[in-house]
C-alpha positions as CSV (number, residue, x, y, z in Angstrom):
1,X,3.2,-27.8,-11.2
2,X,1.1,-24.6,-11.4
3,X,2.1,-21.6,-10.6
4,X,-0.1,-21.3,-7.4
5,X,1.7,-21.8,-4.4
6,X,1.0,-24.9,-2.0
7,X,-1.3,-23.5,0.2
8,X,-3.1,-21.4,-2.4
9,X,-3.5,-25.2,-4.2
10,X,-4.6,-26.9,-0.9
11,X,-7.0,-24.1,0.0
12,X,-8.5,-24.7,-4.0
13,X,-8.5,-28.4,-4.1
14,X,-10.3,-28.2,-0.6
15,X,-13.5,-27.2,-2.3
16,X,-13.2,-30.0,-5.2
17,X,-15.4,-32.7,-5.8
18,X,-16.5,-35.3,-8.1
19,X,-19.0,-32.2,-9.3
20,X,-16.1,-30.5,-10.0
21,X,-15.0,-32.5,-13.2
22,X,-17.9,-33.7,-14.8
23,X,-17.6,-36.8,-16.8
24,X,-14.2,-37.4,-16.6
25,X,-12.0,-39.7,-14.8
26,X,-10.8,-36.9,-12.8
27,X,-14.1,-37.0,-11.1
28,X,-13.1,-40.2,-9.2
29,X,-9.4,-38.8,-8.4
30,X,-10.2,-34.9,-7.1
31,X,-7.3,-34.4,-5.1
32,X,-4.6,-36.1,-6.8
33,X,-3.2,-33.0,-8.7
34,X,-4.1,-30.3,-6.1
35,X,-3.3,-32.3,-3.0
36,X,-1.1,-35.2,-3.3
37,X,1.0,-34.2,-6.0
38,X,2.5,-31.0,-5.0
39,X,3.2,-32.3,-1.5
40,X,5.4,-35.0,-3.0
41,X,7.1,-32.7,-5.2
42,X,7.3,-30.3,-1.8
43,X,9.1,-33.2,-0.4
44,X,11.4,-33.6,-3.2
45,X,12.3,-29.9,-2.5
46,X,13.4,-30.4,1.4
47,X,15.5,-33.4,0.4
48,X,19.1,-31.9,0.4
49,X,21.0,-33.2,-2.5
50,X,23.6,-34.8,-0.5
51,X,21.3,-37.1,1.5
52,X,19.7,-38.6,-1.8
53,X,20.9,-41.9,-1.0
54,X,19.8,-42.0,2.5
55,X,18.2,-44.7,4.0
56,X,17.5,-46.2,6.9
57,X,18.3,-49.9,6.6
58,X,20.6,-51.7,3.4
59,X,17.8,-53.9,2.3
60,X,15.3,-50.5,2.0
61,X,15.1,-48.1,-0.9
62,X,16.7,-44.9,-1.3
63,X,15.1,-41.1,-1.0
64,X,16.2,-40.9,-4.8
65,X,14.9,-44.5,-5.6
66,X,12.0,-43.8,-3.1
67,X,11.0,-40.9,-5.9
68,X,11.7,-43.0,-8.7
69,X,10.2,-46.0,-8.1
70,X,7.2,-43.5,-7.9
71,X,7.6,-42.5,-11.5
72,X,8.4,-45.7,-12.8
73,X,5.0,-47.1,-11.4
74,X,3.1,-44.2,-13.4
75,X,5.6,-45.1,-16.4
76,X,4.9,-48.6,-16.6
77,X,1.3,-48.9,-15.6
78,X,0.7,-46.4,-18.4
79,X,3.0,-48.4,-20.8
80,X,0.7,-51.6,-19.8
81,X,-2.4,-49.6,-20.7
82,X,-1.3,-49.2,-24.3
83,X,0.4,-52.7,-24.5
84,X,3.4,-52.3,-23.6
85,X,5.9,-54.1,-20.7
86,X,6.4,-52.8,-17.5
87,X,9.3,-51.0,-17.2
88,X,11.6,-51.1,-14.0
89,X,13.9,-48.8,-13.1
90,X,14.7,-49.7,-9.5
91,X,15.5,-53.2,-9.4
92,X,15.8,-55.1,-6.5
93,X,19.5,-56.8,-5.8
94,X,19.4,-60.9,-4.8
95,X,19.7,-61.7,-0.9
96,X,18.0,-58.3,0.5
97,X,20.9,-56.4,-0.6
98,X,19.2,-53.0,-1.1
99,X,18.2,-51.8,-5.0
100,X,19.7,-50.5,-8.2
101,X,18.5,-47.8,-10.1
102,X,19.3,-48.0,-13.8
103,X,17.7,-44.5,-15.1
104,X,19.6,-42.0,-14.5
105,X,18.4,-38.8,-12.3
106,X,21.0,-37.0,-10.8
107,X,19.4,-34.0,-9.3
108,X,16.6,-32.4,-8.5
109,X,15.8,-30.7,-11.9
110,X,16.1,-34.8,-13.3
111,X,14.1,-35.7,-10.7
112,X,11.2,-33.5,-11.1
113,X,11.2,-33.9,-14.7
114,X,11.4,-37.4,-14.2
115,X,8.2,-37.5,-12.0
116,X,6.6,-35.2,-13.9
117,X,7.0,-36.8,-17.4
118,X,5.4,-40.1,-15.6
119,X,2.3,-38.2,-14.0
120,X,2.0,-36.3,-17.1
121,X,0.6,-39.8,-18.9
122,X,-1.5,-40.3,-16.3
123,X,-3.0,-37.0,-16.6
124,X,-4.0,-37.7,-20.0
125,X,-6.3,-40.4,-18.8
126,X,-8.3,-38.6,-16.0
127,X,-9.5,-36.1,-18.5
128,X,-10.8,-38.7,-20.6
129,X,-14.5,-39.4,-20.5
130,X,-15.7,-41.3,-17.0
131,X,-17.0,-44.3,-18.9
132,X,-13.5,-45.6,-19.8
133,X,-13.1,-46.5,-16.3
134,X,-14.3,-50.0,-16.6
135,X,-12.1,-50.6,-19.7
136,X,-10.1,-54.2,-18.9
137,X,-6.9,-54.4,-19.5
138,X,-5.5,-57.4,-20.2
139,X,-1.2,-57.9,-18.8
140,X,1.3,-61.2,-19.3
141,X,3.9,-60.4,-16.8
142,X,7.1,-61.6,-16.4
143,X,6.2,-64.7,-14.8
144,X,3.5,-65.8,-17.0
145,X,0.7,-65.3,-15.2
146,X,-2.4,-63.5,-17.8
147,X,-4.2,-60.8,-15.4
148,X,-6.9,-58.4,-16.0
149,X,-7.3,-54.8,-14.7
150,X,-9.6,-51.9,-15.1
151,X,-8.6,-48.8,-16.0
152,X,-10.1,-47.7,-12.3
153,X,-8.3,-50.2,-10.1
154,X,-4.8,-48.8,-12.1
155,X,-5.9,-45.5,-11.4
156,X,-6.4,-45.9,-8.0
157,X,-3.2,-48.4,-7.0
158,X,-1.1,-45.5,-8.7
159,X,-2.3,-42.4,-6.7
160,X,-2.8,-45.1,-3.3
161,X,1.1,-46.0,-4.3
162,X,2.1,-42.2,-4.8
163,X,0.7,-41.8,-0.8
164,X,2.4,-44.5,0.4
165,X,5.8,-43.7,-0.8
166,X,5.6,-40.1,-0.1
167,X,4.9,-41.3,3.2
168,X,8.0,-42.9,2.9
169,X,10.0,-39.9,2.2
170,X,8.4,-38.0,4.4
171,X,9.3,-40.6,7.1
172,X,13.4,-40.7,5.9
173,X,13.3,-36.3,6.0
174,X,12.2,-36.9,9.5
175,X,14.8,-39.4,10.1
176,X,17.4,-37.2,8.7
177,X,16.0,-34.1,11.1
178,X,13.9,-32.3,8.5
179,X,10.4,-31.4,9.0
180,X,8.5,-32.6,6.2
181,X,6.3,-30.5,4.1
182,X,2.0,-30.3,6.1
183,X,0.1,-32.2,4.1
């Protein structure tokens, strides 16, 4: 994260646009780095250590799995843009049993690095040139099925996901007693 504090980076990213990145990706995704980003990682900080495996029913995900399933979507969608099989590191157990996480991030530090490492792929692709948005990307999953993506609709499921979940963990600090980080 930069080295600006969170409400120096809100105040910034308040005055961003599409005008403010010309011709890149980044144009379509203005607030993702200087809004959304640092308010998860924010919410990583409140979440004591001890409560990592908190949640509120057995069949839900963890706070930890919460923030891992967030950097194993960035992971694997980028692994599908170069070809490559998505990747999961939070797998769901048979019969609603909850989830098991099979990368290990034991802490904070492994957490951050963790999300960080994903985002940082993603990064790579809103500085590219705006016109590689409608690039199609062609996935076999698992099951078979052939589907097609553009680079745009990825883009956009993975910052829509990354709001959703931190909504989630915002939610499970609450329910724990913590006042989330203002977005």
């Amino acid at each position: 994260m930069s080295t600006m504090t969170i409400a120096e980076l809100r105040a910034a990213s308040r005055l961003r646009s599409a005008d403010s990145f010309p011709g890149v990706i980044r144009s379509q995704f203005p607030y993702w780095d200087g809004q959304f980003r640092p308010y998860l990682l924010a919410a990583l900080d409140a979440l004591p250590a001890d409560r990592f495996d908190y949640k509120p029913q057995p069949s839900m995900l963890t706070a930890r799995q919460t923030l891992i399933h967030i950097a194993e979507a960035e992971h694997s969608w980028m692994n599908i843009v170069g070809g490559n099989n998505y990747e999961e590191w939070v797998v769901e157990l048979p019969n609603g049993e909850g989830y098991k996480t099979v990368i290990d991030a034991p802490d904070h530090a492994a957490l951050r690095a963790l999300i960080e490492k994903s985002h940082a792929r993603v990064q790579e692709w809103l500085d590219k040139p705006v016109s590689e948005l409608g690039k199609v990307i062609t996935y076999k999953a698992d099951d078979g099925v052939e589907r097609q993506y553009t680079i745009h609709w990825m883009l956009d499921h993975l910052q829509e996901h990354e709001i959703h979940h931190r909504a989630q963990l915002n939610m499970y600090l609450r329910m724990m007693g913590i006042t989330p980080p203002s977005i």
